[in-house]
C-alpha positions as CSV (number, residue, x, y, z in Angstrom):
1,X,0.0,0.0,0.0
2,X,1.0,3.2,-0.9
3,X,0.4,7.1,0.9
4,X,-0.7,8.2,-2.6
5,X,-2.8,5.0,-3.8
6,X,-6.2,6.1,-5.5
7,X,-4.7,9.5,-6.3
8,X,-3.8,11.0,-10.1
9,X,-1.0,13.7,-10.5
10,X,0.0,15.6,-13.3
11,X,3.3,16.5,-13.6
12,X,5.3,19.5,-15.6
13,X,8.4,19.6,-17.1
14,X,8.2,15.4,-15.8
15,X,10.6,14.6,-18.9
16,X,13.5,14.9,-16.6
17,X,15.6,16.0,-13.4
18,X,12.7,17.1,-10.7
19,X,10.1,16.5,-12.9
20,X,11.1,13.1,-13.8
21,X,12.3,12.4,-10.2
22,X,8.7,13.5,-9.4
23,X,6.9,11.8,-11.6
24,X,8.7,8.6,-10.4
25,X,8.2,9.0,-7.1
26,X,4.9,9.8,-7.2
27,X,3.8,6.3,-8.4
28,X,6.3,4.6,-6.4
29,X,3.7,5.5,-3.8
30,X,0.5,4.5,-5.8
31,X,-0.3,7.3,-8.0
32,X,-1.3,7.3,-11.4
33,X,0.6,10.1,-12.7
34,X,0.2,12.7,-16.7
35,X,3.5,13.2,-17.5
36,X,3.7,16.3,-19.3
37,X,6.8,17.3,-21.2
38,X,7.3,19.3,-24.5
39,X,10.6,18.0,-24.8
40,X,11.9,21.3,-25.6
41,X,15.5,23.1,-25.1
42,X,16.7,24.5,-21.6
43,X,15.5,27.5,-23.6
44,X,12.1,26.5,-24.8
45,X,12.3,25.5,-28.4
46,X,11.7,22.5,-30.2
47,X,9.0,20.0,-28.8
48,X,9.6,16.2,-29.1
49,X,7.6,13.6,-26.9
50,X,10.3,11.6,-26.5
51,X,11.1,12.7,-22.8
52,X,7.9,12.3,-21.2
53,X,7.2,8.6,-23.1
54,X,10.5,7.3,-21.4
55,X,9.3,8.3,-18.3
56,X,6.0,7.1,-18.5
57,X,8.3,3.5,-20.0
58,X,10.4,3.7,-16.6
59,X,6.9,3.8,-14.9
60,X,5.6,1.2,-16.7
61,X,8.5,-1.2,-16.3
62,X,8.6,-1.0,-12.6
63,X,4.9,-0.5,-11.8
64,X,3.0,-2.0,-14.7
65,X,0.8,-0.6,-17.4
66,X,-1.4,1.6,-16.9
67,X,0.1,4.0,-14.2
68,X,1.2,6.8,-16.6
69,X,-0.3,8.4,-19.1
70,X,2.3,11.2,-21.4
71,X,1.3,14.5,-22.4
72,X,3.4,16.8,-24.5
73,X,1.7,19.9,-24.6
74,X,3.0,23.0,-23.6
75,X,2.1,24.5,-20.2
76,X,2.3,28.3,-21.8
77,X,-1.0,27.7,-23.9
78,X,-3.9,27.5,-22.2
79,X,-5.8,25.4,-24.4
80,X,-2.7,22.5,-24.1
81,X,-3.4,23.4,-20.4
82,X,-6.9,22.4,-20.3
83,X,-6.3,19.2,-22.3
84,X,-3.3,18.4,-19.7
85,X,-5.8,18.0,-17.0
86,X,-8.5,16.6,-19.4
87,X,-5.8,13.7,-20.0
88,X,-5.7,13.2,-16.2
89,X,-9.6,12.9,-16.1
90,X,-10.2,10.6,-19.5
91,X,-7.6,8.4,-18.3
92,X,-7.9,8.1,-14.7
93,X,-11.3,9.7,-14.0
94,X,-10.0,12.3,-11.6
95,X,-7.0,14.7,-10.4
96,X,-5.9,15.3,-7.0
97,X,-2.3,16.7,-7.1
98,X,-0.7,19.1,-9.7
99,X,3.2,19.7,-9.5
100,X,4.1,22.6,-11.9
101,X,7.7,21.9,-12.5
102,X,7.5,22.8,-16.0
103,X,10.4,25.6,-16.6
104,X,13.0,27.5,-19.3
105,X,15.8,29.8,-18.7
106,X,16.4,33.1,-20.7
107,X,19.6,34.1,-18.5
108,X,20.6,37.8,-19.2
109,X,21.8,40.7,-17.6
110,X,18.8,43.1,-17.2
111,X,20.1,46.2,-19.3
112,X,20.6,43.7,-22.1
113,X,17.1,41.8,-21.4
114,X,14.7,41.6,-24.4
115,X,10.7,41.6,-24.3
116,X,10.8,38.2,-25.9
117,X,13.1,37.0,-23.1
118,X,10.9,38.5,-20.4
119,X,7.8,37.1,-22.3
120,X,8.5,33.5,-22.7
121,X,9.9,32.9,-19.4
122,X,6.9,34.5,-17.7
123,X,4.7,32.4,-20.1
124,X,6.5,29.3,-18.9
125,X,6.5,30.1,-15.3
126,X,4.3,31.9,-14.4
127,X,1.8,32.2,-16.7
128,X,2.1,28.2,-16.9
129,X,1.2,27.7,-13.0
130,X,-1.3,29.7,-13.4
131,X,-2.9,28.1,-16.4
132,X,-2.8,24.1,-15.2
133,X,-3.7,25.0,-11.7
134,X,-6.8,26.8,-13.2
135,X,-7.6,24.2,-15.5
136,X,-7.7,21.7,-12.2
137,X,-9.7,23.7,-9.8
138,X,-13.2,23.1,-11.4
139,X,-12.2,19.0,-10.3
140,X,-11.0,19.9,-7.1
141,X,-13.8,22.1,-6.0
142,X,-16.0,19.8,-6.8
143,X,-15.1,16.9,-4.9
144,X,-13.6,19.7,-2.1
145,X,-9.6,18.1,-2.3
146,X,-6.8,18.8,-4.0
147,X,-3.1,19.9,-3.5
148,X,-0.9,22.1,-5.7
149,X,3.0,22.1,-5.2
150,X,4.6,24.3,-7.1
151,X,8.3,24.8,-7.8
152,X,9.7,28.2,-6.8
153,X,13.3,29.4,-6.9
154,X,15.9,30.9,-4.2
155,X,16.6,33.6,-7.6
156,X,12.9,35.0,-6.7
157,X,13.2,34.3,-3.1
158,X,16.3,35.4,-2.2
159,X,17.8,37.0,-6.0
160,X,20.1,35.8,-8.2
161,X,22.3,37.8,-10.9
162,X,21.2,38.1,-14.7
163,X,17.9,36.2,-13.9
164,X,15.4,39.2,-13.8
165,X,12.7,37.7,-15.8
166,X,13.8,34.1,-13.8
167,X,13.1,35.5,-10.6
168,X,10.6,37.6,-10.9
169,X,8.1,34.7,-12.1
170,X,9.6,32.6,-9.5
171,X,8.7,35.4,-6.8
172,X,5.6,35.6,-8.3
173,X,4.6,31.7,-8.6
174,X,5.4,32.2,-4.5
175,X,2.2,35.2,-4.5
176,X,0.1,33.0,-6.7
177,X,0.8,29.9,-4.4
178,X,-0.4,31.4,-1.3
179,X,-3.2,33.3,-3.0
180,X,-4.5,30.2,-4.2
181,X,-4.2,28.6,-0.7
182,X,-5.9,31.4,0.7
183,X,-9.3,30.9,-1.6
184,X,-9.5,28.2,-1.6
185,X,-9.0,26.3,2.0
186,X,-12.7,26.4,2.4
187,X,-12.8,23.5,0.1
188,X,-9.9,21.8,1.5
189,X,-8.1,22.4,-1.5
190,X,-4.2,23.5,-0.4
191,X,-1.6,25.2,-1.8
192,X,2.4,24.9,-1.4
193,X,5.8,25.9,-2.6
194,X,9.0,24.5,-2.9
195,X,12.6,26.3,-3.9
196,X,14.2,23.4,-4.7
197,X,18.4,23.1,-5.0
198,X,19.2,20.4,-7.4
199,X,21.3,19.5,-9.9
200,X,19.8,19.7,-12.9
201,X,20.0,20.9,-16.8
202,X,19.2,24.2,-15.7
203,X,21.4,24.6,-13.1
204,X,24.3,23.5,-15.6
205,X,24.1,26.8,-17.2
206,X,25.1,29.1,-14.0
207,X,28.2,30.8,-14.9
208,X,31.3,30.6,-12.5
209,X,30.7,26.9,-12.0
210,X,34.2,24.7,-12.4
211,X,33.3,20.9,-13.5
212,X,34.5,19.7,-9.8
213,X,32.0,22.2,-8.0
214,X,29.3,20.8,-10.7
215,X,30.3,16.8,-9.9
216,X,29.9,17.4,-6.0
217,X,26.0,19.5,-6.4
218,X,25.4,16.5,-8.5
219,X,26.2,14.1,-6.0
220,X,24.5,15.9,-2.6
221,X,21.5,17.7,-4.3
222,X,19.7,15.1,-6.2
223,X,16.6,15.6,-7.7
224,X,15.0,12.3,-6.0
225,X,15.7,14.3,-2.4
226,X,13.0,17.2,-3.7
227,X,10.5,14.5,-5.4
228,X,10.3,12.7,-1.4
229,X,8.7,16.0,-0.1
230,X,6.3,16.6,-3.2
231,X,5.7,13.1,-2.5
232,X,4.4,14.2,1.1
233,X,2.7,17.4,0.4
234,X,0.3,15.3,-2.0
235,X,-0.6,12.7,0.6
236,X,-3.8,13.1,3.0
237,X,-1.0,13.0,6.1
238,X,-0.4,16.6,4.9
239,X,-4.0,17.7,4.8
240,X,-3.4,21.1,7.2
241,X,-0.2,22.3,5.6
242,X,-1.3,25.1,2.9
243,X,0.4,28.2,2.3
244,X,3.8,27.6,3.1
245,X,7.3,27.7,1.3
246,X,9.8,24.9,2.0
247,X,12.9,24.4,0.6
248,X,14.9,21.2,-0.3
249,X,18.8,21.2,-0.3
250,X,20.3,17.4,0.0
251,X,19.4,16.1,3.0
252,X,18.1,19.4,4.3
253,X,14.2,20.3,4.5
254,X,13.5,24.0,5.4
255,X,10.3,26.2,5.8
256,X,10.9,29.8,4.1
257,X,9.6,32.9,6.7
258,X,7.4,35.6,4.3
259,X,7.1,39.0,4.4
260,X,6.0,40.6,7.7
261,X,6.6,44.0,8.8
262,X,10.1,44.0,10.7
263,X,10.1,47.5,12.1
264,X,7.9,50.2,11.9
265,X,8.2,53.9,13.4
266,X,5.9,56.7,12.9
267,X,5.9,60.4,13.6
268,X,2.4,62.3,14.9
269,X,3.7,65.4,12.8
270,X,4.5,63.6,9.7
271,X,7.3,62.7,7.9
272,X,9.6,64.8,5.2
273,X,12.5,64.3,2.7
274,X,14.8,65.9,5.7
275,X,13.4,64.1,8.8
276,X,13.3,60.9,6.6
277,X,17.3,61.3,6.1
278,X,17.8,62.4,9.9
279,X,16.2,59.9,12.0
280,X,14.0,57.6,9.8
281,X,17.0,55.9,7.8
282,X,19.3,55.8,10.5
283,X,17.2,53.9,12.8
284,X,15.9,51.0,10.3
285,X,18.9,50.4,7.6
286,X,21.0,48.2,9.9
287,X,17.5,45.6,9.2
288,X,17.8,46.2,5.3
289,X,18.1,42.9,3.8
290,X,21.8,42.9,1.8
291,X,21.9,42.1,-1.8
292,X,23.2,38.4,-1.1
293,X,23.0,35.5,-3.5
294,X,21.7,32.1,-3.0
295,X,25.9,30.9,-1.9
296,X,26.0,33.5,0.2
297,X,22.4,32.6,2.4
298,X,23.6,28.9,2.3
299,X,27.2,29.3,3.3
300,X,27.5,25.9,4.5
301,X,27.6,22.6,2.5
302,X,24.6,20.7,1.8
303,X,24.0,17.6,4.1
């Protein structure tokens, strides 16, 4: 028996590293799993099914036939979005998790950044959440269950250098997430995020990375250590958690703060440019939070 038997998922971006790790675990645990893949580039051309039909093979071969369904549409069209969680429905005759993995890069400094560049990773990423998690609610309102786990990013989270358009759909798939949990806990429908650090064909393209810092990522952030805890967040054991942002590094699990007010002050006569720069600045800029990267918020080595 299984935490996930009776359940469907559908899976983006399942054609490999988290996706694939995802989509594997997933029915390890007795899910019947979409596994949606457009085969495309790190960059988001080309389509080719391939990917997501040797998944749903590797499936098949371990769990038998009939666990695994492929799906090559593309998450940035709504209409493929629609027929992404139709597939789950015709057939398995229900959905009850959605992981939207699906993702493409468009690295570039921002004063060099093109429309097109901000477009299609938005499209992807956000857009792309927001399109499949739409196209399931109607199901999961209607039999009042359902979980969403969406993959966030530490370059929205905490920021990361020429990833502007990266991070700011990754921020904003965080705002969605809890949005989503917030509207719609009255039908025990709920709603989580995870910033994942894995090794991965995206992660392949950071710059500054030598080959030996890229072999030992690869061997303590694995893509099967993020799958366990989407895993979890699908299963009825995690029937109260909604709203939240964890993170997954190694051997590490993490629950991400968010934004509250960390020090206010106020002034009964009202505040100008100068009493601003005399007293207001002063008193709150030792609690500005400093332009760090992901390396320098994880200092230590990943368990």
């Amino acid at each position: 028996m299984g935490m996930l038997d009776g359940k469907v998922a559908v899976v983006t971006g399942a054609g490999g590293g988290i996706g694939r790790a995802t989509a594997l675990e997933l029915a390890a645990n007795g899910a019947q799993v979409i596994v949606n893949d457009i085969g495309g580039t790190v960059t988001g051309e080309g389509r080719d099914a391939g990917p997501a039909e040797r998944v749903v093979a590797e499936i098949t071969q371990k769990h038998g036939a009939g666990r695994a369904v492929a799906n090559a549409g593309s998450v940035a069209s709504w209409d493929d979005a629609q027929r992404i969680v139709q597939d789950a429905i015709d057939n398995f005759g229900r959905i009850d998790i959605v992981v939207n993995n699906a993702g493409i890069l468009r690295d570039r400094m921002f004063h060099y950044m093109s429309i097109e560049e901000w477009d299609a990773v938005m499209k992807v990423h956000l857009y792309g959440a927001f399109y499949v998690s739409r196209a399931a609610v109607p199901h999961f309102r209607k039999q009042e269950s359902g979980a969403y786990i969406h993959i966030t990013s530490t370059s929205g989270l905490i920021g990361s250098v020429g990833q502007t358009n990266y991070g700011a759909a990754k921020l904003g798939i965080a705002g969605l997430s809890r949005n989503i949990a917030m509207d719609m806990q009255r039908y025990n429908i709920r709603s989580n995020c995870i910033g994942p650090h894995a090794f991965s064909r995206m992660i392949e393209t950071v710059p500054g990375q030598t080959e030996e810092q890229m072999k030992a990522r690869a061997e303590k952030t694995r893509p099967d250590h993020i799958a366990k805890l989407i895993s979890f967040l699908g299963t009825d054991a995690a029937s109260k958690v909604s709203g939240q942002i964890f993170g997954v590094r190694g051997n590490e699990i993490y629950l991400y703060n968010q934004p509250r007010p960390i020090r206010i002050m106020a002034r009964t006569d009202g505040w100008t440019s100068e009493n601003l720069a005399e007293h207001w600045l002063p008193a709150v800029q030792k609690a500005f939070t400093p332009l760090e990267r992901t390396r320098d918020v994880y200092a230590w080595d990943p368990v």
